[in-house]
mmCIF file as Biopython writes it, N, C-alpha, C and O atoms, coordinates in Angstrom:
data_model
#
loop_
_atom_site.group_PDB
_atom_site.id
_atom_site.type_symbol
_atom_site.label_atom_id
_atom_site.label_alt_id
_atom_site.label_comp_id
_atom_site.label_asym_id
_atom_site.label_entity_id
_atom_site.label_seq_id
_atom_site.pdbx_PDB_ins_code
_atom_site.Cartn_x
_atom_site.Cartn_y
_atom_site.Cartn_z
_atom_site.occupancy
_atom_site.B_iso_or_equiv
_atom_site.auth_seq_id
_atom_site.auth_asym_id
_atom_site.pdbx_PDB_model_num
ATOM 1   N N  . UNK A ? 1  ? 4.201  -3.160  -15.133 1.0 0.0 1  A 1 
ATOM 2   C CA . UNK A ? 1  ? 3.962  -2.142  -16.145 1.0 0.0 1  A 1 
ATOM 3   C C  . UNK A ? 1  ? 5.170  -2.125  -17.084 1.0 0.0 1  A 1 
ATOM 4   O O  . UNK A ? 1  ? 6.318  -1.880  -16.713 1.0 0.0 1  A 1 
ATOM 5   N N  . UNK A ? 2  ? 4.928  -2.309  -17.898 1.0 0.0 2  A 1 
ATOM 6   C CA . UNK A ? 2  ? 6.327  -2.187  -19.523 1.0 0.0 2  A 1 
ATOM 7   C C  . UNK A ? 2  ? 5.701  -0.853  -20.154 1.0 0.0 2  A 1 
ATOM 8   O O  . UNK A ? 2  ? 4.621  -0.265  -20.086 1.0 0.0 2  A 1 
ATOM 9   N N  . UNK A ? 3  ? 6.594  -0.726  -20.625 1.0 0.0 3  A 1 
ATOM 10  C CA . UNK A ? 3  ? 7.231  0.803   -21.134 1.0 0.0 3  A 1 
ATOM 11  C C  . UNK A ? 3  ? 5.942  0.603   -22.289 1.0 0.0 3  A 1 
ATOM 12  O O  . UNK A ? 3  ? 4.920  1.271   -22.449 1.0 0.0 3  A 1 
ATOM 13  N N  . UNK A ? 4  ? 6.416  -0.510  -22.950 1.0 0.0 4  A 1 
ATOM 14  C CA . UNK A ? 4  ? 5.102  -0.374  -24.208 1.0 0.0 4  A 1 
ATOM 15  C C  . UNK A ? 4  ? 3.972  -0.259  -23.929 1.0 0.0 4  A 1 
ATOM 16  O O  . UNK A ? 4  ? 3.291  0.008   -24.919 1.0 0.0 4  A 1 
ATOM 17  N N  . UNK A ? 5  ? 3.225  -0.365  -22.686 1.0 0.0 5  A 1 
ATOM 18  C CA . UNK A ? 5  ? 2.350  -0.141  -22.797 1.0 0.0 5  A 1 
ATOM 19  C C  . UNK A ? 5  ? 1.696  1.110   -21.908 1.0 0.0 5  A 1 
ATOM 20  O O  . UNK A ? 5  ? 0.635  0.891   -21.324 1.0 0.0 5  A 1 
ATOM 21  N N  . UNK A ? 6  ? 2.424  2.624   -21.787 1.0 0.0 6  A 1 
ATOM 22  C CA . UNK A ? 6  ? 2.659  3.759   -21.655 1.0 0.0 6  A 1 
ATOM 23  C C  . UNK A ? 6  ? 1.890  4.310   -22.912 1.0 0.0 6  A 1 
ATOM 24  O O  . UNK A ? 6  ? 1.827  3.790   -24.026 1.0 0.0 6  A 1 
ATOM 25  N N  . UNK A ? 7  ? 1.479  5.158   -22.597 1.0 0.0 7  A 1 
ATOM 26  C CA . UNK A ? 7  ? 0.709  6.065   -23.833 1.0 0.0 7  A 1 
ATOM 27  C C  . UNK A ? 7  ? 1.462  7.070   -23.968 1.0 0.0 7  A 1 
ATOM 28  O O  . UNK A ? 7  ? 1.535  7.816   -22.992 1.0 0.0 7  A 1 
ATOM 29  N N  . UNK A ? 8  ? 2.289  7.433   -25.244 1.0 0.0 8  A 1 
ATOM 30  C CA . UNK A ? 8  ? 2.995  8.827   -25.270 1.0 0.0 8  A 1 
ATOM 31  C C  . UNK A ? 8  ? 4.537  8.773   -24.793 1.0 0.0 8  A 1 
ATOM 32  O O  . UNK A ? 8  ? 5.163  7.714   -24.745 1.0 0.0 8  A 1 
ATOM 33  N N  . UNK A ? 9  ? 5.057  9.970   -24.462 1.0 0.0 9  A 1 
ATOM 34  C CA . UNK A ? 9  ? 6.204  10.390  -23.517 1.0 0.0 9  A 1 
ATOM 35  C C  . UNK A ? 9  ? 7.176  9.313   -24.226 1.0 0.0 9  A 1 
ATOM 36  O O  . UNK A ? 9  ? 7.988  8.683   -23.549 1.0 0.0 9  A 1 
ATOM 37  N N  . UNK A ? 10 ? 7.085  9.178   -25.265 1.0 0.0 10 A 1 
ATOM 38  C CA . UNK A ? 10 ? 8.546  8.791   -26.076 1.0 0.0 10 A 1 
ATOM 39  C C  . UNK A ? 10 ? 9.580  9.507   -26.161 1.0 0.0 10 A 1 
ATOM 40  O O  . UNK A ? 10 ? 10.564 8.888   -26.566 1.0 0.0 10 A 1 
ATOM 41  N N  . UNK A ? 11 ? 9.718  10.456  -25.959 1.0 0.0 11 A 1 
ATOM 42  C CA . UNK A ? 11 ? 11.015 10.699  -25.165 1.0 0.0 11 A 1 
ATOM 43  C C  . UNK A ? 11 ? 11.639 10.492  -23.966 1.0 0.0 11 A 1 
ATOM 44  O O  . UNK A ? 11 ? 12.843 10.301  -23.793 1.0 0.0 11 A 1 
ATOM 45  N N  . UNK A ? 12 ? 10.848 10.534  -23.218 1.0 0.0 12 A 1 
ATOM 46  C CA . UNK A ? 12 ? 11.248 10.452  -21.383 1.0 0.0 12 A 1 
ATOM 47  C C  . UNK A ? 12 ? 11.647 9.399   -21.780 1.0 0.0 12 A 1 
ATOM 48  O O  . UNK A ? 12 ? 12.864 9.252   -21.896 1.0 0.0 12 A 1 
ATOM 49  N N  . UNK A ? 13 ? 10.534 8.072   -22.196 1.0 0.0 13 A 1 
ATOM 50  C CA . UNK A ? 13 ? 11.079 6.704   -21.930 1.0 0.0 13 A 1 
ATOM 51  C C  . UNK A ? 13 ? 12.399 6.562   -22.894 1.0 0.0 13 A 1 
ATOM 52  O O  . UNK A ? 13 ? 13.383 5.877   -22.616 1.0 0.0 13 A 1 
ATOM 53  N N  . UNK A ? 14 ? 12.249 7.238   -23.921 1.0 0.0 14 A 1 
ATOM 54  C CA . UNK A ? 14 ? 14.153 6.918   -24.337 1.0 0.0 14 A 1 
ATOM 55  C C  . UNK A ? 14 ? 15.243 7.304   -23.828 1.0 0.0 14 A 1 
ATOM 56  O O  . UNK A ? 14 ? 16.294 6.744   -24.138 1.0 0.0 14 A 1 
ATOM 57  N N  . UNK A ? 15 ? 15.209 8.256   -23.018 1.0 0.0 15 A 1 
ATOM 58  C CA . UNK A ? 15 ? 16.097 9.266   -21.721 1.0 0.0 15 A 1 
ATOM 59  C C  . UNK A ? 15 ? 16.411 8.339   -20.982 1.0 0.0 15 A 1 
ATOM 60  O O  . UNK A ? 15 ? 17.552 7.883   -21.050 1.0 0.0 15 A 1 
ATOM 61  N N  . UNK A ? 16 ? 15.286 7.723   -19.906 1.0 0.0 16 A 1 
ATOM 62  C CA . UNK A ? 16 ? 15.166 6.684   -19.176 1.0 0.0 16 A 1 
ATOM 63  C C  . UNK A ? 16 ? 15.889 5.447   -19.579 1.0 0.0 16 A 1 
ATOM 64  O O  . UNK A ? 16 ? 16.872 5.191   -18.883 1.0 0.0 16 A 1 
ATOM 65  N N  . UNK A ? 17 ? 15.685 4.819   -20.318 1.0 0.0 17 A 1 
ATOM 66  C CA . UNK A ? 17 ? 15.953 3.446   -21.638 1.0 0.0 17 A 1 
ATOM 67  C C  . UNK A ? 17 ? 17.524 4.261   -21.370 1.0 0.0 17 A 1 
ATOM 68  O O  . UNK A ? 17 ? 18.001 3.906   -20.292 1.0 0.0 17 A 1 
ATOM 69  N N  . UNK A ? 18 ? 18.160 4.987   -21.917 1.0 0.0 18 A 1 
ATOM 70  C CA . UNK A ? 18 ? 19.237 5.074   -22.491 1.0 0.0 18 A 1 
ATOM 71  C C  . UNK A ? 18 ? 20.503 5.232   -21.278 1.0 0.0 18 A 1 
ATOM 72  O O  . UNK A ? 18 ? 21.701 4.959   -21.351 1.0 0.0 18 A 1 
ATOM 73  N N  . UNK A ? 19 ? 19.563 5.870   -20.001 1.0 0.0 19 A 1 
ATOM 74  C CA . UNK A ? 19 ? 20.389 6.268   -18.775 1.0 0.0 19 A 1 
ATOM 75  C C  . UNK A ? 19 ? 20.711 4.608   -18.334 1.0 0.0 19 A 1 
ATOM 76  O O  . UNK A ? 19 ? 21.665 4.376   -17.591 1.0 0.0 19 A 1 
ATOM 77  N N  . UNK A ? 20 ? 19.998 3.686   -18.760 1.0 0.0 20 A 1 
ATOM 78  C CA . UNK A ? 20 ? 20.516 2.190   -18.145 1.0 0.0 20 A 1 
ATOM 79  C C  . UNK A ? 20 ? 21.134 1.545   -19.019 1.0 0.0 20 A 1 
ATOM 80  O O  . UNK A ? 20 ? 21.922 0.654   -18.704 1.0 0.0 20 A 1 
ATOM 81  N N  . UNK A ? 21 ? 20.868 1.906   -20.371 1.0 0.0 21 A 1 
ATOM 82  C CA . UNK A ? 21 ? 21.765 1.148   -21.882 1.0 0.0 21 A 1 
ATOM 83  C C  . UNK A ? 21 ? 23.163 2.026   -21.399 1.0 0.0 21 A 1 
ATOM 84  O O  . UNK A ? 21 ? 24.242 1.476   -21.621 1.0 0.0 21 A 1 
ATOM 85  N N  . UNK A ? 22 ? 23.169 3.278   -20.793 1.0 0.0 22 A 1 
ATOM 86  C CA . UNK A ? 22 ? 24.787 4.039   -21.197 1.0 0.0 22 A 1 
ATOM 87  C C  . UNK A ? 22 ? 25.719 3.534   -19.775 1.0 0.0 22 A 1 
ATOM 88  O O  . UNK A ? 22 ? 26.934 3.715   -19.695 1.0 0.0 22 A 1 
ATOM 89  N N  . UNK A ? 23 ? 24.763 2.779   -18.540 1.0 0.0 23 A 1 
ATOM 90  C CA . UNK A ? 23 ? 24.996 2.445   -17.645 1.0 0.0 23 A 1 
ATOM 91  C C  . UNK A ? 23 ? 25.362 3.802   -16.698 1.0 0.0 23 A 1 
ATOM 92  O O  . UNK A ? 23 ? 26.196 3.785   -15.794 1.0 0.0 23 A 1 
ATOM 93  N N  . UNK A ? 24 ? 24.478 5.101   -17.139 1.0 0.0 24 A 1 
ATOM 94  C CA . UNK A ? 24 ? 24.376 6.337   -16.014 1.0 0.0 24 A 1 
ATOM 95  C C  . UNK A ? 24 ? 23.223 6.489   -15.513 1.0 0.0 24 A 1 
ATOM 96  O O  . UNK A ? 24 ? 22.605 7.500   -15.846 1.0 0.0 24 A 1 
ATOM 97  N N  . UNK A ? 25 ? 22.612 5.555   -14.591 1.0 0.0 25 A 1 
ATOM 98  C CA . UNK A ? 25 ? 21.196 5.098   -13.665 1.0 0.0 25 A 1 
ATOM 99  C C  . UNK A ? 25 ? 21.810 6.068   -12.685 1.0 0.0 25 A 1 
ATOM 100 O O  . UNK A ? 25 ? 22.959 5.893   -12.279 1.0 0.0 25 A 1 
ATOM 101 N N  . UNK A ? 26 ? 20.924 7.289   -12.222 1.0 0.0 26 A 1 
ATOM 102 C CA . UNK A ? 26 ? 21.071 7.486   -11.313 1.0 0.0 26 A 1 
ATOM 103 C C  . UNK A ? 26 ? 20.597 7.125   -10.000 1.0 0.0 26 A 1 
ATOM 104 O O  . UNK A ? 26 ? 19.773 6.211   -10.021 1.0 0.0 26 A 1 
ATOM 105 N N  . UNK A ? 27 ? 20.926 7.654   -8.705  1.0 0.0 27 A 1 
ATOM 106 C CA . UNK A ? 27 ? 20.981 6.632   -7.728  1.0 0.0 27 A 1 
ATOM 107 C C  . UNK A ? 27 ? 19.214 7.298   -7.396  1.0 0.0 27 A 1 
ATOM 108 O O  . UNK A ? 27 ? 18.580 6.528   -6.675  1.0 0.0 27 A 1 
ATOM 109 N N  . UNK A ? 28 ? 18.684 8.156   -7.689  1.0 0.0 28 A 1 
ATOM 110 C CA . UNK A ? 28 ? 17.428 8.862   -7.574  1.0 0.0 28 A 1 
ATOM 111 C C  . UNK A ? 28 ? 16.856 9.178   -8.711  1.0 0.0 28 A 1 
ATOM 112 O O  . UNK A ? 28 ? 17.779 9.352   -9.507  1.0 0.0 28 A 1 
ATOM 113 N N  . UNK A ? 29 ? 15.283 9.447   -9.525  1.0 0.0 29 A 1 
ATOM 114 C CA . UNK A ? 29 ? 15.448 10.235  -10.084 1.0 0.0 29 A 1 
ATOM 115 C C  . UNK A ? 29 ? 13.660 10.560  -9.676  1.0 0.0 29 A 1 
ATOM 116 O O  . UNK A ? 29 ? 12.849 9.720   -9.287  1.0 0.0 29 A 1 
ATOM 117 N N  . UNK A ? 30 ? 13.442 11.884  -9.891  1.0 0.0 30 A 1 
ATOM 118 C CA . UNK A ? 30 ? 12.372 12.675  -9.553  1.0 0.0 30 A 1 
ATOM 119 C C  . UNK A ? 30 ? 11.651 13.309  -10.923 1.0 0.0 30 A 1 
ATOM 120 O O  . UNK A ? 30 ? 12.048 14.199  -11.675 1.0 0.0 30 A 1 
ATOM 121 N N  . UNK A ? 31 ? 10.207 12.346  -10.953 1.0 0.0 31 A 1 
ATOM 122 C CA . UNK A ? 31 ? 9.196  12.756  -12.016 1.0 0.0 31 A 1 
ATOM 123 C C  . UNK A ? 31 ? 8.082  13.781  -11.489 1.0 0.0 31 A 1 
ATOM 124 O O  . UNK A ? 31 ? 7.241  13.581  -10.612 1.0 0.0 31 A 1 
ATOM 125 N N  . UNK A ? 32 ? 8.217  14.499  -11.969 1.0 0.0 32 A 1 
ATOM 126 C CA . UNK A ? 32 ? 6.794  15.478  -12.056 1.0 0.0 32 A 1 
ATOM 127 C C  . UNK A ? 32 ? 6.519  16.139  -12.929 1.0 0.0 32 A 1 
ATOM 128 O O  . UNK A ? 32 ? 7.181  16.500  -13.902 1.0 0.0 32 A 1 
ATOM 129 N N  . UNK A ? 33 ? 5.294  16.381  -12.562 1.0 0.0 33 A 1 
ATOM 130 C CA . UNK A ? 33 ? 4.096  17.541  -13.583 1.0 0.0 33 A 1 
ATOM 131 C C  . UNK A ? 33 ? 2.850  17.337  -13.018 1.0 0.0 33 A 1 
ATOM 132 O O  . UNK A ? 33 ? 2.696  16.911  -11.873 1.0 0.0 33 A 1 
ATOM 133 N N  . UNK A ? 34 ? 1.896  17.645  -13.827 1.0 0.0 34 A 1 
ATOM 134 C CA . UNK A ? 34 ? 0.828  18.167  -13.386 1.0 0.0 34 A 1 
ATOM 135 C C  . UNK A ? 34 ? 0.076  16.501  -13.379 1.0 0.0 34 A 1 
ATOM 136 O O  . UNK A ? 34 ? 0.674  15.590  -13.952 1.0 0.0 34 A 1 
ATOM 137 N N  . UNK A ? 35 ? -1.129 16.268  -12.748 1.0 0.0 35 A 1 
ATOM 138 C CA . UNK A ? 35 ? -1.915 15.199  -12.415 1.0 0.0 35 A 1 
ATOM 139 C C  . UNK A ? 35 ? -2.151 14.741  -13.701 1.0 0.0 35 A 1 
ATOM 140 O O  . UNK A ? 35 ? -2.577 15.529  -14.545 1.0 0.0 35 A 1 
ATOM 141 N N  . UNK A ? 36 ? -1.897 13.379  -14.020 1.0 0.0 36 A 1 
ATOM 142 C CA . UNK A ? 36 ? -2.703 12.306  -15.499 1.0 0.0 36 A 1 
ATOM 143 C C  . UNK A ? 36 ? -1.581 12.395  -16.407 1.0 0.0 36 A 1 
ATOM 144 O O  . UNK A ? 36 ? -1.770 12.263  -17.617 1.0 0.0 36 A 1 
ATOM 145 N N  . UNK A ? 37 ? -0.207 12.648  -15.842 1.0 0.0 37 A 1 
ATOM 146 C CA . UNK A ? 37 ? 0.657  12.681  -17.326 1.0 0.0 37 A 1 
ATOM 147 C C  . UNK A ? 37 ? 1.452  11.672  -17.283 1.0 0.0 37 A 1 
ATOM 148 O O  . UNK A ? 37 ? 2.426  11.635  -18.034 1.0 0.0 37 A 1 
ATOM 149 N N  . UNK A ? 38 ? 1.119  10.419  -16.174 1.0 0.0 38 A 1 
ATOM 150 C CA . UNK A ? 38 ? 2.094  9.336   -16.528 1.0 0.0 38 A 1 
ATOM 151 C C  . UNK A ? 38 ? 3.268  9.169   -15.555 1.0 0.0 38 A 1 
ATOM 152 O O  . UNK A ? 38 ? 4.221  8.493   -15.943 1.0 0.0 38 A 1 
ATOM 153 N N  . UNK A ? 39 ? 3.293  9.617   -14.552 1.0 0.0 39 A 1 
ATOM 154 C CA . UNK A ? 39 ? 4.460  10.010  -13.749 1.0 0.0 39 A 1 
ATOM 155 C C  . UNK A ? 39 ? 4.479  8.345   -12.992 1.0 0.0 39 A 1 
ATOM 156 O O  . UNK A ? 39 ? 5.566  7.766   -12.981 1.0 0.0 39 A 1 
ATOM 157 N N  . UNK A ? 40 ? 3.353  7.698   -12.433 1.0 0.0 40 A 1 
ATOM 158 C CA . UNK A ? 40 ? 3.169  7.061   -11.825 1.0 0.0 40 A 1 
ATOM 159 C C  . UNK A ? 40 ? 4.335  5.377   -12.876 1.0 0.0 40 A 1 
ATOM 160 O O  . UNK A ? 40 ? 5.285  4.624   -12.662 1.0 0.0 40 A 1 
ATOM 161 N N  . UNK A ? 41 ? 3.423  5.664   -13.837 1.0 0.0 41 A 1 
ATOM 162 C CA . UNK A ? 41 ? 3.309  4.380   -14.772 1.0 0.0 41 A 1 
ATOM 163 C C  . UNK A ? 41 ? 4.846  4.270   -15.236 1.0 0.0 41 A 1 
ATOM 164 O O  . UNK A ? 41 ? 5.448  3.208   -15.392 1.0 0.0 41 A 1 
ATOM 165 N N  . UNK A ? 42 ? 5.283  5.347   -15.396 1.0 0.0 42 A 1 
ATOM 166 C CA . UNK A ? 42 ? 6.764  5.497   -16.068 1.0 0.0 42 A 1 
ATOM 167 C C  . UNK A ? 42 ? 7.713  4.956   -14.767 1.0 0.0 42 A 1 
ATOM 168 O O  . UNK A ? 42 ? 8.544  4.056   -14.896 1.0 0.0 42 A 1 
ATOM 169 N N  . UNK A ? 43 ? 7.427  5.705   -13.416 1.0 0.0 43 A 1 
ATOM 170 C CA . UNK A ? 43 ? 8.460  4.997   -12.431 1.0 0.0 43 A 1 
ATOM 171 C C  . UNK A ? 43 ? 8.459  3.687   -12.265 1.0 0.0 43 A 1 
ATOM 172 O O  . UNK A ? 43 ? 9.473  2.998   -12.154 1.0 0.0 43 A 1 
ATOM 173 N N  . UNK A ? 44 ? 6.717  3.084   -12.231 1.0 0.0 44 A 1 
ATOM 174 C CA . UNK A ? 44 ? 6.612  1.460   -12.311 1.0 0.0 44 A 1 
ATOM 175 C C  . UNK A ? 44 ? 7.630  0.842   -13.225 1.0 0.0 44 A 1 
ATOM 176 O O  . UNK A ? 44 ? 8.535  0.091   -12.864 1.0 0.0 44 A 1 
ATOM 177 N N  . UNK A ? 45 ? 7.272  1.416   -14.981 1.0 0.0 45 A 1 
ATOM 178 C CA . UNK A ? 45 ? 8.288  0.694   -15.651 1.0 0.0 45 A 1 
ATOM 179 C C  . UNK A ? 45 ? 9.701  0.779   -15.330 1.0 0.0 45 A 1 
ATOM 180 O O  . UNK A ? 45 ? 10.455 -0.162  -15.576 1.0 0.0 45 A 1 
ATOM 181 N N  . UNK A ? 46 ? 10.148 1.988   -14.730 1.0 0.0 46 A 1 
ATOM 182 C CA . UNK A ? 46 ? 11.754 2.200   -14.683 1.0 0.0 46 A 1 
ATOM 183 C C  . UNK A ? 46 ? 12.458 1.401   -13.673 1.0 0.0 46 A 1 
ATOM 184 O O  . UNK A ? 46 ? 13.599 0.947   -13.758 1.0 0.0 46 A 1 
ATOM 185 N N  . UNK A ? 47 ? 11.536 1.280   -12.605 1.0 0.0 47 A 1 
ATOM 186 C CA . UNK A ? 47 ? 11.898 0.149   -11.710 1.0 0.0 47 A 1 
ATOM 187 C C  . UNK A ? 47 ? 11.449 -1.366  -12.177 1.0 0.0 47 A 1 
ATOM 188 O O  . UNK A ? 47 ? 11.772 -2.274  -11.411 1.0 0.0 47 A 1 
ATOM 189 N N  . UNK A ? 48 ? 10.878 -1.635  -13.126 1.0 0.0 48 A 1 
ATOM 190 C CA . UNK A ? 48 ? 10.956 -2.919  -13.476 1.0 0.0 48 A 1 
ATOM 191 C C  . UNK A ? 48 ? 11.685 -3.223  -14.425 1.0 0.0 48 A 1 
ATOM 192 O O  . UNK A ? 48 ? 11.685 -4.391  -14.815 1.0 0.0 48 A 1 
ATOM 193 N N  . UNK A ? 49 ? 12.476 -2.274  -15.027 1.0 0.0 49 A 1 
ATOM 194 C CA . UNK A ? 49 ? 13.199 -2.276  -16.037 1.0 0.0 49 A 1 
ATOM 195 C C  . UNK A ? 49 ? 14.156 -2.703  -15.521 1.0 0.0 49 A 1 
ATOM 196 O O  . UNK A ? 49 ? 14.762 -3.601  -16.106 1.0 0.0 49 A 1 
ATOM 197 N N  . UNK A ? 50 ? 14.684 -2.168  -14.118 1.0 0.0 50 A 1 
ATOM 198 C CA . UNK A ? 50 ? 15.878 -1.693  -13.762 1.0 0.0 50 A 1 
ATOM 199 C C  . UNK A ? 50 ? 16.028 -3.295  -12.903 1.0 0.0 50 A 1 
ATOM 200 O O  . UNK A ? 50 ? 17.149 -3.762  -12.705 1.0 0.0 50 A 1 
ATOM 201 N N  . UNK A ? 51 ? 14.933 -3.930  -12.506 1.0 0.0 51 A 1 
ATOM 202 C CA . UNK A ? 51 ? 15.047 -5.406  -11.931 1.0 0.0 51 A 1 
ATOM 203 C C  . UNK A ? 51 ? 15.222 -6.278  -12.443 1.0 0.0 51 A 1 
ATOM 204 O O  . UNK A ? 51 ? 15.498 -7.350  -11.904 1.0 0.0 51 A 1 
ATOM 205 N N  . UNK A ? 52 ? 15.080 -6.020  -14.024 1.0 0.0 52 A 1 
ATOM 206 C CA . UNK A ? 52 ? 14.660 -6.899  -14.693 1.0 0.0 52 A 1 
ATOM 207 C C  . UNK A ? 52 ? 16.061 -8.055  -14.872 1.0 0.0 52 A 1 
ATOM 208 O O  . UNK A ? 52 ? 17.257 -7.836  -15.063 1.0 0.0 52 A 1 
ATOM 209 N N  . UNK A ? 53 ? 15.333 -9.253  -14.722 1.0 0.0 53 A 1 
ATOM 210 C CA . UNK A ? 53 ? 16.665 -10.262 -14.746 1.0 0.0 53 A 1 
ATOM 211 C C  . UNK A ? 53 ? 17.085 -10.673 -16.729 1.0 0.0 53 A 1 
ATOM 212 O O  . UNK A ? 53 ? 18.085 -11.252 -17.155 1.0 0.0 53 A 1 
ATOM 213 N N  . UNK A ? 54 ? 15.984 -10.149 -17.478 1.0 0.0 54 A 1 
ATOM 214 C CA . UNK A ? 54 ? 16.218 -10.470 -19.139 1.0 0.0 54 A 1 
ATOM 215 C C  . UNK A ? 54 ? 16.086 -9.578  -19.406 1.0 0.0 54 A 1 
ATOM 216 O O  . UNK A ? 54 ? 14.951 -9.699  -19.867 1.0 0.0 54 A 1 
ATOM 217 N N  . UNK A ? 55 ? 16.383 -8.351  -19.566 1.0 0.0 55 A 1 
ATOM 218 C CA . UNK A ? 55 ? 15.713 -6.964  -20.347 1.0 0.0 55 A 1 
ATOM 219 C C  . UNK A ? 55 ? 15.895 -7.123  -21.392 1.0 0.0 55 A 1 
ATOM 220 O O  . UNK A ? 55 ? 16.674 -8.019  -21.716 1.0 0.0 55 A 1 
ATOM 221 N N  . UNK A ? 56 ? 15.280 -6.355  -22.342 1.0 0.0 56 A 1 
ATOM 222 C CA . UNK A ? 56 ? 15.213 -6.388  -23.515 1.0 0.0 56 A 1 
ATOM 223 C C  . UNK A ? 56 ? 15.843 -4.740  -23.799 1.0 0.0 56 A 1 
ATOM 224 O O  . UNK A ? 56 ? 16.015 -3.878  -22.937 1.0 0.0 56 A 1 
ATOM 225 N N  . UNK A ? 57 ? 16.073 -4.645  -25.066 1.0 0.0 57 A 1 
ATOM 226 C CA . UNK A ? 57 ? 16.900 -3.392  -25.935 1.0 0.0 57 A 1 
ATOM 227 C C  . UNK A ? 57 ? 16.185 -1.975  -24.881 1.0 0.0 57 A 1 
ATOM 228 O O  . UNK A ? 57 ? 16.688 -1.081  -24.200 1.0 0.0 57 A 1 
ATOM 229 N N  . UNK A ? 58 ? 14.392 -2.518  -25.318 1.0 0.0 58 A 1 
ATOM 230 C CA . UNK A ? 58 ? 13.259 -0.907  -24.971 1.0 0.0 58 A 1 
ATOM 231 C C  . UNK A ? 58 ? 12.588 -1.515  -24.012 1.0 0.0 58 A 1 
ATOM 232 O O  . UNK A ? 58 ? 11.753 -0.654  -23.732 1.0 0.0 58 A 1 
ATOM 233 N N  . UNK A ? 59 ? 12.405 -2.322  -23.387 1.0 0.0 59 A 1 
ATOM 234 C CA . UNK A ? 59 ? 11.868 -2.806  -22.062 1.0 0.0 59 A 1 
ATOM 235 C C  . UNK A ? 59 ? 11.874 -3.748  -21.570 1.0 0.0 59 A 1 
ATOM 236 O O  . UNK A ? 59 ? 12.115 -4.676  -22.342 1.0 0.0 59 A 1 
ATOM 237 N N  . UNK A ? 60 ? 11.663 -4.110  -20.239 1.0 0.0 60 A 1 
ATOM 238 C CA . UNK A ? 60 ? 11.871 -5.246  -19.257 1.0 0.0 60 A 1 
ATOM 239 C C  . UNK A ? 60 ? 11.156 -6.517  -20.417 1.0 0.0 60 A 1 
ATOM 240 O O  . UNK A ? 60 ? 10.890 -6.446  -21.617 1.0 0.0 60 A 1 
ATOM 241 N N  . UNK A ? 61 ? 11.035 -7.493  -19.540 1.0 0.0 61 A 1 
ATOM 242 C CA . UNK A ? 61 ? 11.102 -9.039  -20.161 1.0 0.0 61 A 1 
ATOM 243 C C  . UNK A ? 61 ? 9.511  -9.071  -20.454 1.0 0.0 61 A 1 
ATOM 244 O O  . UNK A ? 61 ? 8.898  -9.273  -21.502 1.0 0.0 61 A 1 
ATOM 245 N N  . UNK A ? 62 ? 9.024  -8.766  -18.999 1.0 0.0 62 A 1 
ATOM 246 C CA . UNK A ? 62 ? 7.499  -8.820  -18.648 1.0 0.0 62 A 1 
ATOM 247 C C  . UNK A ? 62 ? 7.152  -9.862  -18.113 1.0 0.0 62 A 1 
ATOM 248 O O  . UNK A ? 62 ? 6.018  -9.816  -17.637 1.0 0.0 62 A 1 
ATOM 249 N N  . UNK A ? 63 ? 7.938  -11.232 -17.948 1.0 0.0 63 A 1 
ATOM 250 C CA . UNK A ? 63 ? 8.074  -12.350 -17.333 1.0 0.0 63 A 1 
ATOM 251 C C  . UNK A ? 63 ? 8.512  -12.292 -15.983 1.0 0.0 63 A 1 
ATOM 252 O O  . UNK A ? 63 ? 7.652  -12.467 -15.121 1.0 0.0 63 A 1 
ATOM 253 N N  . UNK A ? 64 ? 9.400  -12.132 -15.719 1.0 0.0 64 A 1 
ATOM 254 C CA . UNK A ? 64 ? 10.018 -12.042 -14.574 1.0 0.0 64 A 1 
ATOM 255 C C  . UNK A ? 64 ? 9.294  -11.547 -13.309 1.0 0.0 64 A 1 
ATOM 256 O O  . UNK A ? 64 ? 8.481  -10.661 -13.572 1.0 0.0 64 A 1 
ATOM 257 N N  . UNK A ? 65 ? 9.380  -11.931 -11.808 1.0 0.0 65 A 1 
ATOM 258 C CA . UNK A ? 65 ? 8.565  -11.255 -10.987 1.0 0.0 65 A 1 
ATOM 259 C C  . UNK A ? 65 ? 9.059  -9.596  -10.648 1.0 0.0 65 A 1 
ATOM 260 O O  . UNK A ? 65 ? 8.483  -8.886  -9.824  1.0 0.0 65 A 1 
ATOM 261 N N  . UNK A ? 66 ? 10.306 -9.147  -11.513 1.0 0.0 66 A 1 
ATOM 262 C CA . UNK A ? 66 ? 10.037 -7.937  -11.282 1.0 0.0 66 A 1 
ATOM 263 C C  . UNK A ? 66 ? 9.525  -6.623  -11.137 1.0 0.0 66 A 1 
ATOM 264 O O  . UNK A ? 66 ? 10.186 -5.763  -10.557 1.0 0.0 66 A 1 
#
């Protein structure tokens, strides 16, 4: 799952994006809200972001088996 292809929540994902560009990843982080808002899809990307062996500026490579 890449960030681009998330519907919405352009902010979270720049929060997210920026906590690994400023190199302050925390060692946890905890999404919620209510059912259908993306919680799922956003951790997929943040952990593939966060594996990613080429990242790019706003998201993982999409290549990689991460």
């Amino acid at each position: 799952m890449l960030f681009k292809e998330i519907i919405g929540q352009q902010e979270l994902k720049q929060k997210l994006l920026g906590l690994v560009r400023d190199d302050r990843t925390p060692h946890a982080l905890m999404l919620f809200g209510p059912p259908g808002t993306g919680k799922l899809p956003l951790a997929i990307a943040m952990a593939q972001y966060l594996a990613c062996n080429d990242r790019q500026d706003n998201d993982s490579c999409g290549l990689c088996p991460s």
